[in-house]
C-alpha positions as CSV (number, residue, x, y, z in Angstrom):
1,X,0.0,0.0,0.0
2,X,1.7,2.9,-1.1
3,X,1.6,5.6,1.6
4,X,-0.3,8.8,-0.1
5,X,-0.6,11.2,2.7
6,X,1.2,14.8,3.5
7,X,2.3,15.9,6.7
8,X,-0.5,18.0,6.9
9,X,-2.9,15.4,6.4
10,X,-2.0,13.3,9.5
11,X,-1.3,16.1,11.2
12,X,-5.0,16.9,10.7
13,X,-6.0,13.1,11.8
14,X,-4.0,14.3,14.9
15,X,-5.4,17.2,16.1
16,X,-8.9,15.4,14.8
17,X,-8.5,12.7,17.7
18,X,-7.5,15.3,20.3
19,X,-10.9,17.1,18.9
20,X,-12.6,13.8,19.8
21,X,-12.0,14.3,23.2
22,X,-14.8,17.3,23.4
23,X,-17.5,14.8,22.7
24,X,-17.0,14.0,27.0
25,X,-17.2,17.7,27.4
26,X,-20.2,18.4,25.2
27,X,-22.2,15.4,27.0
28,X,-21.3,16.3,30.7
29,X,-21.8,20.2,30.2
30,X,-24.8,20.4,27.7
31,X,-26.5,17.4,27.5
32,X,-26.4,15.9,30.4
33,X,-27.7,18.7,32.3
34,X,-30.5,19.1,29.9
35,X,-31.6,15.5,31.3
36,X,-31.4,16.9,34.8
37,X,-28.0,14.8,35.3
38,X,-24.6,16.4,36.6
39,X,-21.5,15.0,37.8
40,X,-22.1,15.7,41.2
41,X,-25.9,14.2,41.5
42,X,-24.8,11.1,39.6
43,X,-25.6,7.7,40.9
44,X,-23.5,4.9,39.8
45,X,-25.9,3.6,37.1
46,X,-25.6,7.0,35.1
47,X,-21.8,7.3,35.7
48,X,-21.7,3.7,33.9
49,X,-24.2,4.8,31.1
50,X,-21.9,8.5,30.9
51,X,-18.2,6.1,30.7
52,X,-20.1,3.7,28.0
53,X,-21.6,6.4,25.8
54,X,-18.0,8.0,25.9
55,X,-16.2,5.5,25.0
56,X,-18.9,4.2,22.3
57,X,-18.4,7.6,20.5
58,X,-14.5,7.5,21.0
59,X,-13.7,4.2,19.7
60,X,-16.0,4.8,16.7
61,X,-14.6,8.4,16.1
62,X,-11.0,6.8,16.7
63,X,-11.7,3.8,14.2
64,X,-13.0,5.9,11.4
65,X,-9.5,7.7,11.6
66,X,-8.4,5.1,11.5
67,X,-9.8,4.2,8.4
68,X,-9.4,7.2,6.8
69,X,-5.7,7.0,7.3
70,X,-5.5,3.9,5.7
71,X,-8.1,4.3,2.7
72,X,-7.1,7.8,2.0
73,X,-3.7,7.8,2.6
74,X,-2.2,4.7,2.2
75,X,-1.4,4.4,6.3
76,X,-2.0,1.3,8.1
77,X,-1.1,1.7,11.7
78,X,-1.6,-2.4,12.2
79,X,1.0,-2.5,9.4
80,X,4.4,-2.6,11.6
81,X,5.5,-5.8,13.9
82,X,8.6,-5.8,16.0
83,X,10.2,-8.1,18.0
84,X,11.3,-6.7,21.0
85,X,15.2,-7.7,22.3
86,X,16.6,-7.5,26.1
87,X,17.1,-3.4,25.8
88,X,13.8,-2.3,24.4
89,X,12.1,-4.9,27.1
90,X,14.3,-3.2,29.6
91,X,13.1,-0.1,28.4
92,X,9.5,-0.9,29.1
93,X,9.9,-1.8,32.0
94,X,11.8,1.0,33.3
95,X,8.8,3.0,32.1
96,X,6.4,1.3,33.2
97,X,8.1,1.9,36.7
98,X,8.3,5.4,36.1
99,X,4.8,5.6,35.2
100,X,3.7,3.3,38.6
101,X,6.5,6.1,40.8
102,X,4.4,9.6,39.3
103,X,1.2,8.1,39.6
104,X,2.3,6.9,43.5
105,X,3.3,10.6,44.2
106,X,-0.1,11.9,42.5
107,X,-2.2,9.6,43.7
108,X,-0.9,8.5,47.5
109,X,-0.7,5.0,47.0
110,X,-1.1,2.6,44.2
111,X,-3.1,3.8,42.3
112,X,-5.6,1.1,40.6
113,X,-6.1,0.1,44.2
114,X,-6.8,3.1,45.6
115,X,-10.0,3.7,42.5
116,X,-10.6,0.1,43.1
117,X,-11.3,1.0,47.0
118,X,-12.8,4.2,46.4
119,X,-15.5,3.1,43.4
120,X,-16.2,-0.5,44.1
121,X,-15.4,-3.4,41.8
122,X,-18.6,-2.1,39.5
123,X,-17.3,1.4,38.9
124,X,-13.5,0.1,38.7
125,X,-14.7,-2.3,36.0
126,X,-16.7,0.3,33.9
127,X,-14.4,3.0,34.5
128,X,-11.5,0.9,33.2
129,X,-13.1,0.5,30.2
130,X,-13.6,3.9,29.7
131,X,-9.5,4.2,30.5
132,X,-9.3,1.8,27.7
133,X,-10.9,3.4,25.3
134,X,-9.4,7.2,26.3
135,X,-5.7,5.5,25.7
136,X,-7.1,4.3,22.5
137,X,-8.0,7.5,21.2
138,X,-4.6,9.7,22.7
139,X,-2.7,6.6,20.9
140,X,-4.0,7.8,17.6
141,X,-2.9,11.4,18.5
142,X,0.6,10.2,18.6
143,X,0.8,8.1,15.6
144,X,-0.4,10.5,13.3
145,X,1.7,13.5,14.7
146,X,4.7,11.1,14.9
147,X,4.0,10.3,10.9
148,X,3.1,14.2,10.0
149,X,6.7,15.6,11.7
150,X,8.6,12.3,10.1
151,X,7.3,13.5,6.5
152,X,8.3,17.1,7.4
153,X,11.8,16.1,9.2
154,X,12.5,12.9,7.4
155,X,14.0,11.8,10.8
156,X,12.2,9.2,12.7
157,X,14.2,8.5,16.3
158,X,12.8,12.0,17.8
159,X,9.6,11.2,19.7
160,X,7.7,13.7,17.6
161,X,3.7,11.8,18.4
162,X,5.0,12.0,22.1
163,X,5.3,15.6,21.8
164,X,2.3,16.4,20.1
165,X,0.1,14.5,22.7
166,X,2.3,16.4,25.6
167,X,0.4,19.9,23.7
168,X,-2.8,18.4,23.1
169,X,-4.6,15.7,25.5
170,X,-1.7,16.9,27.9
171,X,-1.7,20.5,28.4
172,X,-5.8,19.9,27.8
173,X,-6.2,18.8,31.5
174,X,-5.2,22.0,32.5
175,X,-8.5,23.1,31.1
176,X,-10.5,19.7,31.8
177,X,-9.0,19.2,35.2
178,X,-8.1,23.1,36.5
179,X,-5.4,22.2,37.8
180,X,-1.4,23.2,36.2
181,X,0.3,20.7,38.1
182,X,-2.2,17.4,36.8
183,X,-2.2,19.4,33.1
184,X,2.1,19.5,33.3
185,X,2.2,15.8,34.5
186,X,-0.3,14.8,31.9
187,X,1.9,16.5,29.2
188,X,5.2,15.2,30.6
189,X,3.4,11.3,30.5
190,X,2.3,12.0,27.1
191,X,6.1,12.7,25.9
192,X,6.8,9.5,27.3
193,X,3.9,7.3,25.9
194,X,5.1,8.7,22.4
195,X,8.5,7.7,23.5
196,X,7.2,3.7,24.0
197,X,5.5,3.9,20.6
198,X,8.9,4.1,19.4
199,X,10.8,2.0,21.7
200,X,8.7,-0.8,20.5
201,X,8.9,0.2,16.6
202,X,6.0,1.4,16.0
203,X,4.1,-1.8,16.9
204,X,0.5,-1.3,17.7
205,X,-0.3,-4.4,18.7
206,X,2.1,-3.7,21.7
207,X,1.7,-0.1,21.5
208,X,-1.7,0.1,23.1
209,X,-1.7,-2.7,25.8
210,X,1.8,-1.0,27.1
211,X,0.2,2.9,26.9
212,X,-3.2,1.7,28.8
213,X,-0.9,-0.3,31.5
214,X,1.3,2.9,32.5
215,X,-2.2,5.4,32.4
216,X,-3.6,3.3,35.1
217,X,-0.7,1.9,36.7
């Protein structure tokens, strides 16, 4: 499949998947409260319903970008496999780590546990899920950017979708979250997930388990 697209054009599918992200926004500021539902009156039946209709939407938006990519512009993301050696296992690992260390400091504890205690093993479940599906849609943010900056650079060892994803979904939860320190973390996380995308070559198949394990580690 001969690859078609210009760095604009994934740059686009980029910035189109952080743009997905303001479908949670739209349906917990406008129509949710036109149903008389807000976060804060929620009961744990409409938080389930809120995480599945979320993640519906993104892992629909995400797989039509998806398929955009590939019809229109010749780029499969399933396309690459890699098998990993000792270093870029090592590499994982040590990131994985690094990930499980912030998210300690952040979170006062470990943090899976601690949502586990606080939510209940219903909420955890659903609410993982909806972690799933959020990883699957910031993934997409840095594979395109990655491919957009590698067609304008023509180098491909700089973290480039990393980067993008640090100034998009990142930064974002400065807005989403009101908080600078949780916004800078987020960014700083995302320059490393875009590093893993490249530390296992661009690999999807491993790319997405290994980005959804460090978000909720």
């Amino acid at each position: 499949m001969e690859n078609s697209g210009k760095g604009s054009d994934f740059l686009y599918l980029a910035l189109y998947a952080f743009a997905g992200f303001a479908f949670e926004l739209l349906l917990a500021n406008v129509i949710e409260p036109l149903l008389g539902i807000t976060l804060e009156s929620m009961t744990t039946m409409q938080n389930i319903v809120h995480w599945l209709i979320t993640s519906a939407f993104w892992g629909i938006f995400g797989c039509f970008l998806i398929h955009v990519a590939r019809k229109k512009y010749g780029f499969d993301i399933m396309e690459e496999k890699a098998s990993l050696q000792g270093q870029q296992i090592l590499l994982c690992v040590l990131s994985i780590l690094l990930m499980a260390y912030v998210q300690s400091l952040d979170w006062g504890g470990f943090r899976p546990l601690i949502e586990f205690l606080r939510q209940g093993p219903m909420k955890f479940l659903f609410q993982y899920i909806y972690y799933f599906f959020e990883t699957f849609l910031f993934s997409l943010i840095i594979i395109f950017g990655q491919k957009a900056f590698e067609i304008w650079f023509k180098k491909k060892n700089i973290p480039y979708g990393g980067i993008v994803l640090a100034l998009t979904w990142g930064l974002g939860h400065i807005l989403s979250k009101g908080s600078f320190t949780i916004g800078l973390l987020t960014a700083l996380s995302g320059f490393l997930f875009g590093a893993v995308y490249l530390i296992v070559g661009r690999d999807y198949r491993k790319t997405l388990p290994l980005l959804f394990l460090m978000f909720v580690i």
